[in-house]
VOLO-613194 format. One record per residue (C-alpha): x, y, z; residue in three letters; residue number from 1. Coordinates in nm, 2 decimals, padded with zeros to 4 digits. Each point is the difference from the previous one (the first is absolute). Last residue first. Layout:
<recs>
> X / Y / Z / ALA / NUM
...
</recs>
This chain:
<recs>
> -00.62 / -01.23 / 02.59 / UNK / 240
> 00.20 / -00.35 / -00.09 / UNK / 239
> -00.16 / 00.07 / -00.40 / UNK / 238
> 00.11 / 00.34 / -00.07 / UNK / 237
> 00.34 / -00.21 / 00.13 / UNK / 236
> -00.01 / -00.26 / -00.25 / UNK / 235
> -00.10 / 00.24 / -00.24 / UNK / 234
> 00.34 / 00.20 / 00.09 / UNK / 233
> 00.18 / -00.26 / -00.03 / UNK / 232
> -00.14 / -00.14 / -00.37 / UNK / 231
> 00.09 / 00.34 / -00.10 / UNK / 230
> 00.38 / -00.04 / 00.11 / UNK / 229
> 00.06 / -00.35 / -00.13 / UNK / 228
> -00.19 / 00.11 / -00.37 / UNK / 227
> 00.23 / 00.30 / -00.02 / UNK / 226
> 00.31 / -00.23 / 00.13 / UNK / 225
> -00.07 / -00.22 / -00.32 / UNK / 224
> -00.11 / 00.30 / -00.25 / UNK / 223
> 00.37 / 00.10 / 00.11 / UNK / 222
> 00.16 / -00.32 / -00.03 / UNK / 221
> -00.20 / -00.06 / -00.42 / UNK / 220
> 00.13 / 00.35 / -00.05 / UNK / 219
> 00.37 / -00.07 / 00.03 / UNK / 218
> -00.09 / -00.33 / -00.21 / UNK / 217
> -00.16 / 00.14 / -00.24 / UNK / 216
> 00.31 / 00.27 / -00.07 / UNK / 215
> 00.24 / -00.26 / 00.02 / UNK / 214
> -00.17 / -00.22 / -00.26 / UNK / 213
> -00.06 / 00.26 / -00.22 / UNK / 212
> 00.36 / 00.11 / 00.04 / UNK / 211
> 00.10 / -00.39 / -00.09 / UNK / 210
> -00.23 / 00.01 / -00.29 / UNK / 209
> 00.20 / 00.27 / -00.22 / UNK / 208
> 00.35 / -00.16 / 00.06 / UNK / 207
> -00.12 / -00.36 / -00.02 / UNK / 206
> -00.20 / 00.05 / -00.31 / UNK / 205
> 00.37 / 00.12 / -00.19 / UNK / 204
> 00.18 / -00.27 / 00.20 / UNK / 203
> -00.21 / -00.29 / -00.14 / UNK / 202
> 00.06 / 00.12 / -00.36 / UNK / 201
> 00.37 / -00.01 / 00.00 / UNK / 200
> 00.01 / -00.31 / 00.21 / UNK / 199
> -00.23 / -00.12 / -00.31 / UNK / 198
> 00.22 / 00.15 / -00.24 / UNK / 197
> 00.32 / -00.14 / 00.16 / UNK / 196
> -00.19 / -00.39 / 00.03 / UNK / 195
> 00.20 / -00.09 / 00.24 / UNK / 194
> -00.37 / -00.19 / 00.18 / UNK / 193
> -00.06 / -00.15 / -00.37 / UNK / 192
> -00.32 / -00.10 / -00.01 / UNK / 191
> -00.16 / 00.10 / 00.37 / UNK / 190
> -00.22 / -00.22 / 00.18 / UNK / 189
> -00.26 / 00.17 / 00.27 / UNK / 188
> -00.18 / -00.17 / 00.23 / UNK / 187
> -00.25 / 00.00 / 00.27 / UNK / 186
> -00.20 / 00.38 / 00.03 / UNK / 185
> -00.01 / -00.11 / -00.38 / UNK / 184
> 00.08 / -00.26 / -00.10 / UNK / 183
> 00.19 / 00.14 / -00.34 / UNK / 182
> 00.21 / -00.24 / -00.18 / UNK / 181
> 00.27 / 00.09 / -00.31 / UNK / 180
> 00.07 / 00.36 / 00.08 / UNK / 179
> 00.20 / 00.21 / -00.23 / UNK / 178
> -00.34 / 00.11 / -00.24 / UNK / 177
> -00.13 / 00.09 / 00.33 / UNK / 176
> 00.25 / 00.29 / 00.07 / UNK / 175
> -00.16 / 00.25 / -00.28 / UNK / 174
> -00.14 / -00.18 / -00.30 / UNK / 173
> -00.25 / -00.18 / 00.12 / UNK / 172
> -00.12 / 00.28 / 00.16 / UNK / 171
> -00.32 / -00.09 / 00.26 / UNK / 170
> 00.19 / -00.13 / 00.30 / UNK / 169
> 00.23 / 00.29 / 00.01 / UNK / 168
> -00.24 / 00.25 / 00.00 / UNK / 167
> -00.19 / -00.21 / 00.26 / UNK / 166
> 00.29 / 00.10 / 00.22 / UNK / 165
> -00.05 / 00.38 / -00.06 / UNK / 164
> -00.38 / -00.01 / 00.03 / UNK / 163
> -00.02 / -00.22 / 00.39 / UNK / 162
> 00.28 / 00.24 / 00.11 / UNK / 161
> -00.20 / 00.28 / -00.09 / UNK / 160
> -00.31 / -00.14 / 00.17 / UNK / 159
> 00.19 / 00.00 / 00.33 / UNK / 158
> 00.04 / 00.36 / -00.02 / UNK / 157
> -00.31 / 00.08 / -00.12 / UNK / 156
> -00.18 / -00.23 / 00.31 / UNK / 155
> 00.27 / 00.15 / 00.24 / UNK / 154
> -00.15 / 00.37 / -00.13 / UNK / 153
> -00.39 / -00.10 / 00.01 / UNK / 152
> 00.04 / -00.16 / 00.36 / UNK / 151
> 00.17 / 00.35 / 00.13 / UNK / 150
> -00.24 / 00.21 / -00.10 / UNK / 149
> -00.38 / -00.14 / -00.01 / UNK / 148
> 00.08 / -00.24 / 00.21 / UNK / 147
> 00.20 / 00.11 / 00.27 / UNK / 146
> -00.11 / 00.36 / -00.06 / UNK / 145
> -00.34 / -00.08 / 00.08 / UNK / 144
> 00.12 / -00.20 / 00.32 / UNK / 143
> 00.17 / 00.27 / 00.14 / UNK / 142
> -00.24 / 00.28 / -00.08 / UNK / 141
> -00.26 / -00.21 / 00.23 / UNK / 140
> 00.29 / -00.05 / 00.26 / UNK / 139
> 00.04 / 00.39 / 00.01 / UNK / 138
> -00.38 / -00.02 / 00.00 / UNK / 137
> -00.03 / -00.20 / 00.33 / UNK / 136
> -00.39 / -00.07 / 00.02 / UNK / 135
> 00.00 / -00.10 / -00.31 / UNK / 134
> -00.07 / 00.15 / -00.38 / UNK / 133
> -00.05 / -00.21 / -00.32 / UNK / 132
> -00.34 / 00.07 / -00.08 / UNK / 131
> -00.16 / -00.35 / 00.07 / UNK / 130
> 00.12 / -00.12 / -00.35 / UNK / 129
> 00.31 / 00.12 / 00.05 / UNK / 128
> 00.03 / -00.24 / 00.30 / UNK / 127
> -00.11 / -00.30 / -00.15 / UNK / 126
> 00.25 / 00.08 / -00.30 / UNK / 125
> 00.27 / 00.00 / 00.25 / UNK / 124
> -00.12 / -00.33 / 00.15 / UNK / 123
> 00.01 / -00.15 / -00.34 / UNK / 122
> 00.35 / 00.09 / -00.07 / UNK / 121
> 00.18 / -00.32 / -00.07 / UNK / 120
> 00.35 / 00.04 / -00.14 / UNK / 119
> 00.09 / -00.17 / -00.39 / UNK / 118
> 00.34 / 00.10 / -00.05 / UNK / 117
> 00.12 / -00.22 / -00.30 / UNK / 116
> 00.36 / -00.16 / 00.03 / UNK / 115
> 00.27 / -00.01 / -00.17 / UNK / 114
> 00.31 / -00.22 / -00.12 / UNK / 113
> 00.22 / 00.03 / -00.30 / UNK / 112
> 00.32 / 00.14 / 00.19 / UNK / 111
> -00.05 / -00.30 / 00.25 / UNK / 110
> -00.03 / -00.30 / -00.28 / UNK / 109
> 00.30 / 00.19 / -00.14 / UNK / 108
> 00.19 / 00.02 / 00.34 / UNK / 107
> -00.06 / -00.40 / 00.00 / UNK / 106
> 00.12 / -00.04 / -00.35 / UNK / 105
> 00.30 / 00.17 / 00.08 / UNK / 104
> 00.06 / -00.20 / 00.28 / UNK / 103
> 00.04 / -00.33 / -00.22 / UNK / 102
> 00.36 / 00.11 / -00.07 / UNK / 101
> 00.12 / 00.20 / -00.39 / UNK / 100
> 00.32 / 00.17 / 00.03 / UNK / 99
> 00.16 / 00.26 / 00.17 / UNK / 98
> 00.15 / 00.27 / -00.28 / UNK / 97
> -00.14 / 00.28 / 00.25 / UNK / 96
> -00.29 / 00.23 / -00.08 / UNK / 95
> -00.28 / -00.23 / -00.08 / UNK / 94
> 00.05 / -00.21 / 00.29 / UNK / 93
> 00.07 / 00.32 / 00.25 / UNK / 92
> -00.32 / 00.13 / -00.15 / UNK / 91
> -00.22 / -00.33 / 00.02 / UNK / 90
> 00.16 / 00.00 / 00.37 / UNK / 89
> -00.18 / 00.36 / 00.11 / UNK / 88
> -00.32 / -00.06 / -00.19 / UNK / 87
> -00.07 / -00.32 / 00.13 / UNK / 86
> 00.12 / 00.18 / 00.35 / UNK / 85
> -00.28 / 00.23 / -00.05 / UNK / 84
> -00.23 / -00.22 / -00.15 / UNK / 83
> -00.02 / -00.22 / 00.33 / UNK / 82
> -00.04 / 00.31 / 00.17 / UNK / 81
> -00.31 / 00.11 / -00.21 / UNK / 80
> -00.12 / -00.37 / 00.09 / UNK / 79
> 00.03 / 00.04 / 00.35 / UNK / 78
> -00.19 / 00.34 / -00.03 / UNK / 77
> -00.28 / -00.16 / -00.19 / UNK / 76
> -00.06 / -00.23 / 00.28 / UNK / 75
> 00.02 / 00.23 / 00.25 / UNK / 74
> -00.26 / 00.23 / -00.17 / UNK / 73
> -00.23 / -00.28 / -00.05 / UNK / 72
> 00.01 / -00.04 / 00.38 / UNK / 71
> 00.00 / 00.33 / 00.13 / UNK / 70
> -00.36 / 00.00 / -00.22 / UNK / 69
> -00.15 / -00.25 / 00.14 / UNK / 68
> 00.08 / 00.21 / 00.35 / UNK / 67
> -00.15 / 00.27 / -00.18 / UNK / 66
> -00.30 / -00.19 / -00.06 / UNK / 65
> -00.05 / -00.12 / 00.32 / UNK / 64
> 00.08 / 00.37 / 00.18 / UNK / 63
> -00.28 / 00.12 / -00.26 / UNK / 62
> -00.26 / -00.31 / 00.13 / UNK / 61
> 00.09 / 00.11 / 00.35 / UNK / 60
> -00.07 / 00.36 / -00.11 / UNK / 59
> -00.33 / -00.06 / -00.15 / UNK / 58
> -00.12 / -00.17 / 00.30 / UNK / 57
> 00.10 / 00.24 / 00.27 / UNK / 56
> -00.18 / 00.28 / -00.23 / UNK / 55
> -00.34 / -00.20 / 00.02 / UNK / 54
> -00.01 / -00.07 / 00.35 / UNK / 53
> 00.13 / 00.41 / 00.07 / UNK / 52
> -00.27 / 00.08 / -00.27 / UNK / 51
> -00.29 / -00.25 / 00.24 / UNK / 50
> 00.12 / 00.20 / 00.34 / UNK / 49
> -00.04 / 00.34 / -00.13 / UNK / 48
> -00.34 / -00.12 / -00.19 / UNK / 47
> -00.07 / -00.19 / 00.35 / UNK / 46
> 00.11 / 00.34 / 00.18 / UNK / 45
> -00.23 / 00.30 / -00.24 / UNK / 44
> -00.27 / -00.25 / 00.11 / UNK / 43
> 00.03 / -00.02 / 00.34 / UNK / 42
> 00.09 / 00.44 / -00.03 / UNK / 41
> -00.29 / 00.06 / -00.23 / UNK / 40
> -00.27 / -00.21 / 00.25 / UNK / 39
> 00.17 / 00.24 / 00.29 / UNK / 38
> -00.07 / 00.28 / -00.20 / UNK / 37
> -00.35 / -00.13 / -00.04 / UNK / 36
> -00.12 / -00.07 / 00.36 / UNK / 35
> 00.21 / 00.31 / 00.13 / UNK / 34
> -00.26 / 00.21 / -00.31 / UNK / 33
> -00.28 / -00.19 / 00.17 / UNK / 32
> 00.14 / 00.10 / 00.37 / UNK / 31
> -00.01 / 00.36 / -00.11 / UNK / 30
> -00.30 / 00.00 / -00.16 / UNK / 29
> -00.23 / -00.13 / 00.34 / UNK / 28
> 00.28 / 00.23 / 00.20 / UNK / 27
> -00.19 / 00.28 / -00.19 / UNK / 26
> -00.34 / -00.09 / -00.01 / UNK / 25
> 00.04 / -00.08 / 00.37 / UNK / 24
> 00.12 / 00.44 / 00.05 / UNK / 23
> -00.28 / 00.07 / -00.22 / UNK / 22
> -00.27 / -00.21 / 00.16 / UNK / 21
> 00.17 / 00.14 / 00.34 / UNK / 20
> -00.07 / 00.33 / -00.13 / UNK / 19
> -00.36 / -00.05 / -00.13 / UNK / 18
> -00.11 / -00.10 / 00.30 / UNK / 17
> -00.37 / 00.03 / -00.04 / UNK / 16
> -00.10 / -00.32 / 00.18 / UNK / 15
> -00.13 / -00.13 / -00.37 / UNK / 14
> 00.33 / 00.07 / -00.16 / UNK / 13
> 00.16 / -00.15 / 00.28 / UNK / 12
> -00.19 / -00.33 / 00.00 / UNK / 11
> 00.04 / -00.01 / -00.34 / UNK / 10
> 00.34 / 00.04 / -00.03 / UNK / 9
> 00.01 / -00.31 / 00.26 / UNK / 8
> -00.20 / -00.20 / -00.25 / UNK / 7
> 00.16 / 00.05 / -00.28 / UNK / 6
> 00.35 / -00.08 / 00.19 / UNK / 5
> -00.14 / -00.34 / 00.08 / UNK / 4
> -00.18 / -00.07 / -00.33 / UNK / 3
> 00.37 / 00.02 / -00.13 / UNK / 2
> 00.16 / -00.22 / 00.27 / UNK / 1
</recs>
């Protein structure tokens, strides 16, 4: 093709028709620089077409860690609620003059129970490490808040449960010095259940740990419908 157009400029140059050369020089250009814009636009679509591959992937793996997620959350919730109405009958025990029944040992296995949030979040460190930004950036501002807001705050909260049950656990002279067997997560056995200085005791933790409770669990449904509602609006980034 290349010796072809030589040889036609050529010919003209030779016949003296130094317009026409001009004029073929011309279209000669104009078709290479068609020849390359045309090269940048193929190649401007696979990289187009190889970042919509790559983006699809990350956010599947996202929606399957988030979905991991819905499920530690639930199971954290459930416990929170078990707490809760722990909380609620270890008050009306320690309130009343009702005596001792093997209930109160169930609340207290309840009261005494937590759990340690461990999510996965290696598809959102996948994405930071690619720049953090999609295609959609109100779901790109989504998602970084989702982990590097919300997350953080339910992991705090569930961590302070976690610290003001092992305070318990680890003063033998606070409630543990009443308790004869601790299984823990299993069992608990308690001395003298009438104890009035252990009832005494209990209801003092049970006043400033039930508001704890409350307050984690309150945030523990919102973080919930926060992770339902992002993992919607990946599934639908993902439909289009």
């Amino acid at each position: 093709m290349i010796k072809f157009f030589s040889k036609s400029r050529q010919k003209l140059l030779t016949e003296n028709k130094f317009t026409k050369y001009l004029l073929y020089a011309i279209g000669e250009i104009v078709l290479v620089v068609i020849g390359i814009l045309i090269a940048l636009q193929i190649n401007n679509w696979n990289e187009n077409q190889k970042s919509k591959t790559e983006e699809r992937y990350i956010l599947n793996e996202v929606l399957k860690n988030l979905e991991e997620d819905a499920v530690l959350v639930d199971e954290i919730i459930l416990q929170r609620q078990k707490t809760k109405m722990a909380t609620i009958s270890l008050r009306g025990f320690v309130n009343s003059e009702t005596l001792y029944d093997d209930s109160m040992e169930f609340h207290l296995v309840n009261l005494l129970t937590f759990e340690r949030y461990y999510p996965i979040n290696n598809a959102y460190e996948i994405l930071k490490s690619k720049g953090l930004q999609l295609s959609n950036d109100a779901l790109t501002t989504k998602i970084s808040r989702y982990y590097d807001y919300e997350q953080q705050k339910m992991r705090s909260s569930i961590l302070d449960i976690e610290v003001s049950i092992l305070k318990i656990y680890n003063d033998p002279n606070g409630l543990m010095r009443f308790l004869s067997l601790i299984d823990k997560d299993e069992r608990i056995v308690v001395k003298n259940p009438n104890d009035p200085i252990f009832k005494d005791e209990l209801s003092f933790f049970l006043m400033a740990f039930q508001d704890n409770n409350g307050g984690t669990l309150e945030k523990l449904l919102v973080f919930k419908k926060i992770n339902k509602s992002l993992r919607e609006q990946i599934g639908n980034e993902l439909k289009d």
